[in-house]
C-alpha positions in Angstrom: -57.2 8.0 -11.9 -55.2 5.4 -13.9 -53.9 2.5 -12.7 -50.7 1.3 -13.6 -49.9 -1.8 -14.8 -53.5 -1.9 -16.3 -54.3 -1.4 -20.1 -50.4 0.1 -21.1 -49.3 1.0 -24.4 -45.8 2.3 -26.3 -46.5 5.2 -28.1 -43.3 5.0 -30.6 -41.7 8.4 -32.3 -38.4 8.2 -35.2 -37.3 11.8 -36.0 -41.0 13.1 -36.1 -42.5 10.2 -37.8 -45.4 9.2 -35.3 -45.6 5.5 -35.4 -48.4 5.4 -33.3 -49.4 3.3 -30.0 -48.2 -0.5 -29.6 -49.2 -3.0 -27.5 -45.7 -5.4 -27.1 -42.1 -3.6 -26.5 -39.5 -5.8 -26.0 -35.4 -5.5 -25.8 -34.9 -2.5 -23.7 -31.8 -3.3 -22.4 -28.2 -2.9 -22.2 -25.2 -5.6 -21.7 -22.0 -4.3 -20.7 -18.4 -6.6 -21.5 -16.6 -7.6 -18.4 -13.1 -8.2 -19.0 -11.3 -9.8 -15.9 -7.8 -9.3 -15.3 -5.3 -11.4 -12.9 -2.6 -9.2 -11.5 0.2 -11.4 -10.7 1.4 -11.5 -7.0 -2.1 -10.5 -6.0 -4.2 -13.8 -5.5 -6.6 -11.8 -3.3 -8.9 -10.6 -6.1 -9.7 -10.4 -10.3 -9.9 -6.9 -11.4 -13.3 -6.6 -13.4 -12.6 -4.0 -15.6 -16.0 -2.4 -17.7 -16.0 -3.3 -21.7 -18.3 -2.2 -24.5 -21.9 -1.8 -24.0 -23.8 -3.9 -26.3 -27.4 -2.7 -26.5 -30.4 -5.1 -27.5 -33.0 -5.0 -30.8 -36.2 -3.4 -29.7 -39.4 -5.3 -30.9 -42.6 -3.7 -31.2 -45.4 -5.6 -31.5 -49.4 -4.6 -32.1 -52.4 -5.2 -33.5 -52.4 -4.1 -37.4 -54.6 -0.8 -37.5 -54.5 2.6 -38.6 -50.9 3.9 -37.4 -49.9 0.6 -40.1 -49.8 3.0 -42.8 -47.3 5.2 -40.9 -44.8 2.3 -40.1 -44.9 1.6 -43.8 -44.1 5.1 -45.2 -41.5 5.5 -42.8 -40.0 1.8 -44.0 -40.0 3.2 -47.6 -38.3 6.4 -46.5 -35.8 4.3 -45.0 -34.8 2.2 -47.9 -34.5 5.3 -50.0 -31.7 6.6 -47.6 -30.6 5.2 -45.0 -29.7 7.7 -42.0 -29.8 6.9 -38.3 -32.5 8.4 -36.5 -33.6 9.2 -32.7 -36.9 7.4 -31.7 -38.7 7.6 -28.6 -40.5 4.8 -26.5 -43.0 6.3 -24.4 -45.2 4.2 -22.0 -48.8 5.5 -22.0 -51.2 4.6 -18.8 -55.0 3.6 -19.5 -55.8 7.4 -19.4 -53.1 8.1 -21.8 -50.7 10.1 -20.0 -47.1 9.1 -20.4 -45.5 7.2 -17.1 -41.7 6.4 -18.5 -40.2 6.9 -21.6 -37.2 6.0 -23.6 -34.7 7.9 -26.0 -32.6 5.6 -28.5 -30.2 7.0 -30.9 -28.3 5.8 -33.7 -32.0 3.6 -34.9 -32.5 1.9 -38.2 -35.4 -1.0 -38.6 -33.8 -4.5 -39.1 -37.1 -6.5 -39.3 -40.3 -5.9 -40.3 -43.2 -8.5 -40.0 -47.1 -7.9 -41.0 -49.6 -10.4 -40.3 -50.6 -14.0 -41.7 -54.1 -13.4 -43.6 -56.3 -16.4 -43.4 -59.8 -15.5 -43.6 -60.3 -18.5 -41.8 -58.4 -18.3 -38.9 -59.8 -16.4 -35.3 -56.4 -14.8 -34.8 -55.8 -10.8 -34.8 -53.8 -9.3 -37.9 -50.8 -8.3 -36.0 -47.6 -7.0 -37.4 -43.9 -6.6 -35.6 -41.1 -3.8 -36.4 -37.7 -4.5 -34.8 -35.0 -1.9 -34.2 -31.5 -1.3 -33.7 -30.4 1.1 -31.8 -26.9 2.6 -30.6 -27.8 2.9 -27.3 -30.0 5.1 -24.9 -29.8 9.2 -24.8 -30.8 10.8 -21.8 -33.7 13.1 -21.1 
């Protein structure tokens, strides 16, 4: 049986492209605009009345390996035409069944980062893709 908590990953899908398994998501979230409004004659209370939602940048963050290659023919694909796409964020327990999962819509890649090679160095080629997204669909 898998534990949760224990050994997770982000399997990460745009529009059929299979970006394969990360090891870092970060940004899944949502802030919503509060505008507060003073009725005059009623000192009682502030209406709070709801605003836009403004929804964060993903960041994805792994180890450089196989699924690399993936990432960066979907990047060129991208710059070709630009088109929003629907991706999915889907957390994967040690045995590799899926425990949660996220839909976004409206997602383009704003940042792309691969790793710092030094030959020298003891640290892991790792590589970051951050999204935008126009919010959450549901499932």
């Amino acid at each position: 049986m898998a534990e949760y908590g224990l050994a997770l990953n982000f399997a990460v899908t745009i529009d059929g492209h299979d970006l394969g398994a990360w090891t870092k998501c970060e940004g899944l979230g949502v802030t919503y605009d509060v505008f507060e409004y003073k009725e005059g004659g009623n000192n009682g209370f502030v209406h709070r009345l709801p605003g836009r939602a403004k929804y964060d940048n993903v960041k994805l963050t792994r180890v450089v390996n196989e699924s690399t290659a993936a990432v960066m023919k979907w990047l060129a694909s991208v710059e070709s035409s630009l088109a929003y796409a629907t991706a999915k964020i889907a957390v994967m327990d040690s045995a590799g069944t899926e425990i949660a999962s996220w839909n976004l819509t409206g997602v383009y890649p704003s940042h792309w980062s691969g790793p710092t090679l030094n030959a020298g160095g003891r640290e892991p080629a790792t590589e970051t893709l951050e999204l935008v997204h126009n919010g959450f669909l549901g499932t």
